[in-house]
C-alpha positions in Angstrom: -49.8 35.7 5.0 -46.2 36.8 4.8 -44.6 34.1 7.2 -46.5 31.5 6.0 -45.3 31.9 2.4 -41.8 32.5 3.7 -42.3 29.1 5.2 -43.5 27.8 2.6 -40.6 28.5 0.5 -37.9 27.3 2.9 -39.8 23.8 2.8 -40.0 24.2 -0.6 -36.0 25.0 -1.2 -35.4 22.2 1.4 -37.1 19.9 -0.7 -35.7 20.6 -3.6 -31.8 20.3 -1.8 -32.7 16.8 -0.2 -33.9 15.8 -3.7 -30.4 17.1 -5.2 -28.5 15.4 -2.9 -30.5 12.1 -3.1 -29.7 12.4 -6.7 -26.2 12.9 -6.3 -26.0 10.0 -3.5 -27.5 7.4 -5.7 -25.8 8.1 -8.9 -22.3 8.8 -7.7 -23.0 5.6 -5.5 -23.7 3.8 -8.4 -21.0 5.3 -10.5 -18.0 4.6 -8.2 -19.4 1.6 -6.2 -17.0 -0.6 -8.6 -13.7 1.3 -7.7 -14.6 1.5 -4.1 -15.3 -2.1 -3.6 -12.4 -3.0 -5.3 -10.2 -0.2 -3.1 -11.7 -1.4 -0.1 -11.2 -4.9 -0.3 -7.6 -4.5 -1.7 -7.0 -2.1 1.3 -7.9 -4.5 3.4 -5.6 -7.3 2.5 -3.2 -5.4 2.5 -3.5 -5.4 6.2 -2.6 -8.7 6.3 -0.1 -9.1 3.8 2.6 -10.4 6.1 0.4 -13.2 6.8 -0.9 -13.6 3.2 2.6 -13.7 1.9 3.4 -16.5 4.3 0.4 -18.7 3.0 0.1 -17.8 -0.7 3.9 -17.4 -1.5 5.1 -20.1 1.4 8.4 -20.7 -0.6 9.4 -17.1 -1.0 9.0 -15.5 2.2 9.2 -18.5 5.3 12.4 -21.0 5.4 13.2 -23.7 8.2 13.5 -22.6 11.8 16.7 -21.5 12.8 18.4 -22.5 15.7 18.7 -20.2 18.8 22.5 -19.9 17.9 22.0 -19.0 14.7 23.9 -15.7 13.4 22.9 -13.5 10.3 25.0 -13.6 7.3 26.5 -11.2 5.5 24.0 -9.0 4.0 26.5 -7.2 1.8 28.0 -10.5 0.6 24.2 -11.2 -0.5 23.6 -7.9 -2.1 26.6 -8.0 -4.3 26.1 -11.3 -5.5 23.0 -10.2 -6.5 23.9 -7.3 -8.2 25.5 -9.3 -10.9 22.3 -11.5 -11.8 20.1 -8.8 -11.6 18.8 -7.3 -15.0 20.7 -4.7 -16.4 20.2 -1.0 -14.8 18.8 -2.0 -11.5 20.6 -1.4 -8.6 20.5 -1.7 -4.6 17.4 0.4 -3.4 16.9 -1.5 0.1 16.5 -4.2 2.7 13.6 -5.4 4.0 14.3 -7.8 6.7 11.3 -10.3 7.7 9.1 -10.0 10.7 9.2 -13.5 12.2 12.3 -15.7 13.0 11.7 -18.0 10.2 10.8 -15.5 7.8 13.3 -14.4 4.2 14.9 -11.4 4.0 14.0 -9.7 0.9 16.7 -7.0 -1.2 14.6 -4.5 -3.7 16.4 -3.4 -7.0 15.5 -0.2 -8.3 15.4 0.6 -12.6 17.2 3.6 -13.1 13.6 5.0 -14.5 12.7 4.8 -11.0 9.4 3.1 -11.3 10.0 -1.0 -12.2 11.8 -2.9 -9.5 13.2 -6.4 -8.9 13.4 -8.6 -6.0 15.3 -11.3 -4.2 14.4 -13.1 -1.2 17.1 -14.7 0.7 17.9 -16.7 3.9 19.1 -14.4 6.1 21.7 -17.3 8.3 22.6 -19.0 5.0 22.4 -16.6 2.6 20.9 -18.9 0.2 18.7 -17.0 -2.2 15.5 -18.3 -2.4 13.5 -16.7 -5.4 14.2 -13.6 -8.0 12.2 -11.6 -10.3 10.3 -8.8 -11.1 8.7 -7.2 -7.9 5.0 -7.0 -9.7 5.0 -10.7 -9.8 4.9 -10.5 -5.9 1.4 -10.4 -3.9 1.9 -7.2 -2.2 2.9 -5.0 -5.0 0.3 -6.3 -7.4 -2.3 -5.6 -4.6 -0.7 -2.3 -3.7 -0.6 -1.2 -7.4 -4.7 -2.7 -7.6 -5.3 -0.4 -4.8 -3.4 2.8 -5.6 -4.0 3.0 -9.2 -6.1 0.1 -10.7 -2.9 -1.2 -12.4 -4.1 1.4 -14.6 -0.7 3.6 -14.4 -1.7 7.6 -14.0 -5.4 7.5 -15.2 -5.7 5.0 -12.6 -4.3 7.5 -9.5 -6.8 10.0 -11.5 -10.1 7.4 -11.2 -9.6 6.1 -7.5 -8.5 10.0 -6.7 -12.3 10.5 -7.5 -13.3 8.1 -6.1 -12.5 9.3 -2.6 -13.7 12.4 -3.2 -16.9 11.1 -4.1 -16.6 8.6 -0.8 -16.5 12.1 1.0 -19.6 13.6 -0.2 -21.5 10.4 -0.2 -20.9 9.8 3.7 -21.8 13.7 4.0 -24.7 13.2 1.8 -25.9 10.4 3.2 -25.6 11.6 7.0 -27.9 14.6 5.7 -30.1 12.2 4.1 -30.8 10.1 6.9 -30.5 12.9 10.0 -34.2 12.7 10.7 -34.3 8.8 10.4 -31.8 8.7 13.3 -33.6 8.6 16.5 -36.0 5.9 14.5 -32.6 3.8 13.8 -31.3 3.7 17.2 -34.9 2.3 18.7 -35.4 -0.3 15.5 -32.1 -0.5 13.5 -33.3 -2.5 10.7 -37.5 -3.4 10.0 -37.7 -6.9 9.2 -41.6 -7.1 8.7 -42.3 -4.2 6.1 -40.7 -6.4 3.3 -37.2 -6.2 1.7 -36.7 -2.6 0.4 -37.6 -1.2 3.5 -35.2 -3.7 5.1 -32.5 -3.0 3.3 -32.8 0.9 3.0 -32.7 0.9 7.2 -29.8 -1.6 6.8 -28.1 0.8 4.5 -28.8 3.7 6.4 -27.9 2.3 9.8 -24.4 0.7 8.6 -23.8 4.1 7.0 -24.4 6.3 9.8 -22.6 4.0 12.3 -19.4 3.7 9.8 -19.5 8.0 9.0 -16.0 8.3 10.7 -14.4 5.6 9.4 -16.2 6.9 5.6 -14.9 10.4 6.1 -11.0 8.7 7.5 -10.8 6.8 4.7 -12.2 9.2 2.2 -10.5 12.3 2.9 -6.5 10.5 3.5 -7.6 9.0 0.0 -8.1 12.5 -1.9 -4.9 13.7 0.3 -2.8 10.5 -1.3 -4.0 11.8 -4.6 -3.0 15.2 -4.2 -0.1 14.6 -3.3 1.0 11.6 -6.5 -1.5 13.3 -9.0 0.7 16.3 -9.6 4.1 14.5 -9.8 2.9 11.7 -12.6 3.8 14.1 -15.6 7.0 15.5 -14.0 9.9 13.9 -15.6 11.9 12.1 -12.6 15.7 13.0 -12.7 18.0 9.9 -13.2 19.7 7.9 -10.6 23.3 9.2 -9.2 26.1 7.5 -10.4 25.9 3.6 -9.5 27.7 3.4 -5.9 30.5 0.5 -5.6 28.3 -2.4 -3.2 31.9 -2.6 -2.2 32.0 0.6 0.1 28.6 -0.1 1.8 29.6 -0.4 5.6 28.6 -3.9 7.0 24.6 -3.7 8.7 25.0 -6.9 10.2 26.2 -5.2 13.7 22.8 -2.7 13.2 20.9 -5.4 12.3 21.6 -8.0 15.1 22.0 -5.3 17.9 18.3 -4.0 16.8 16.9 -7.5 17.1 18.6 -7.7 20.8 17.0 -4.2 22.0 13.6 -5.5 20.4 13.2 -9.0 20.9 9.3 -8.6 20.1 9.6 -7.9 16.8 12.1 -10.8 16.2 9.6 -12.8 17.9 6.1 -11.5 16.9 6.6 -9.4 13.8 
């Protein structure tokens, strides 16, 4: 009969597109699973890498607790002084003042090429510099550059820019994959009598489906951090402007000290 064959076929292509994309979701999975294991758990340390800092680089980023009348030094003073041990071609690219009252103040140098940089941590009521050297030696940017690019320089933007395009599909694959299993996870999430594939395919399904937004969030900002570096790593950066005079640069002190007074929190609590 006509409708029976015509339902026939739409089984049939069904089939064959829930085998394709079952095909697509194990391979890729297995393909990229690396990268986005290492992306994720990078990502996620970098959360927390105020507080890893603190622990792991104790020396560089905490010094003794200053007394309530303590007043900032002179961040200009610092920053020139600086400037003249610092390797040849870097200069001043900015401040970045710590988070908690007992935490260093740390001045970025920038290589006229515009990508290597060099840093200084400092005591922001003595002025004593702590430690200085080559920014990649630091926690954060050597798990930044891990998580951005694999420490792999532009093929490495290319490889985890796939990689969340293929975290994309494989959270819309997946939902498709497991649509009809849904009503069956929500009453029994995980079966932990029919032996262990069966448990762990409902525990991959289940975490899958309840993590789909987060998947998708983290999948599709990824591709969107891609597209916007990817295009720009074979575009040949114009040099710095002529060196400023560290001279001329009007005192922050004031800004600094009167922002600390309008938000005591973040002087407080980071």
């Amino acid at each position: 009969m006509p409708g029976s064959t015509q339902l026939t076929t739409r089984k049939s292509a069904g089939a064959t597109i829930n085998r394709a994309l079952w095909l697509y979701h194990r391979w890729v999975g297995l393909i990229f699973s690396l990268i986005l294991i290492v992306v994720s758990v990078t990502g996620s340390l970098l959360v927390m890498h105020t507080e890893l800092g603190r622990i792991l680089e104790r020396d560089r980023h905490t010094i003794p607790q200053p007394p309530a009348s303590a007043t900032l030094a002179d961040v200009n003073s610092v920053a020139l002084s600086l400037q003249n041990v610092a390797p040849a071609h870097f200069r001043l690219l900015r401040l970045e003042p710590g988070v908690y009252p007992d935490s260093a103040h740390k001045l970025v140098y920038i290589h006229e090429d515009r990508v290597r940089r060099w840093s200084a941590f400092f005591n922001p009521y003595t002025g004593e510099v702590l430690w200085t050297g080559d920014d990649q030696d630091l926690l954060k940017p050597w798990l930044l550059h891990l998580h951005e690019q694999l420490h792999a320089g532009p093929a490495g933007f290319i490889i985890v820019g796939l990689a969340a395009f293929a975290l994309t599909l494989l959270g819309l694959s997946g939902a498709w994959i497991a649509r009809k299993k849904l009503p069956l996870l929500l009453r029994t999430p995980v079966r932990l009598r029919s032996g262990w594939r069966a448990m762990f395919s409902d525990l991959h399904q289940c975490v899958g489906l309840v993590s789909i937004y987060f998947t998708l969030v983290l999948g599709i900002t990824g591709m969107w951090f891609a597209y916007l570096i990817i295009p720009g790593l074979w575009t040949v950066s114009p040099k710095l402007p002529q060196e400023f005079e560290l001279q001329r640069l009007t005192n922050v002190r004031p800004a600094i000290e009167s922002a600390m007074r309008r938000f005591p929190i973040v002087n407080s609590q980071g």
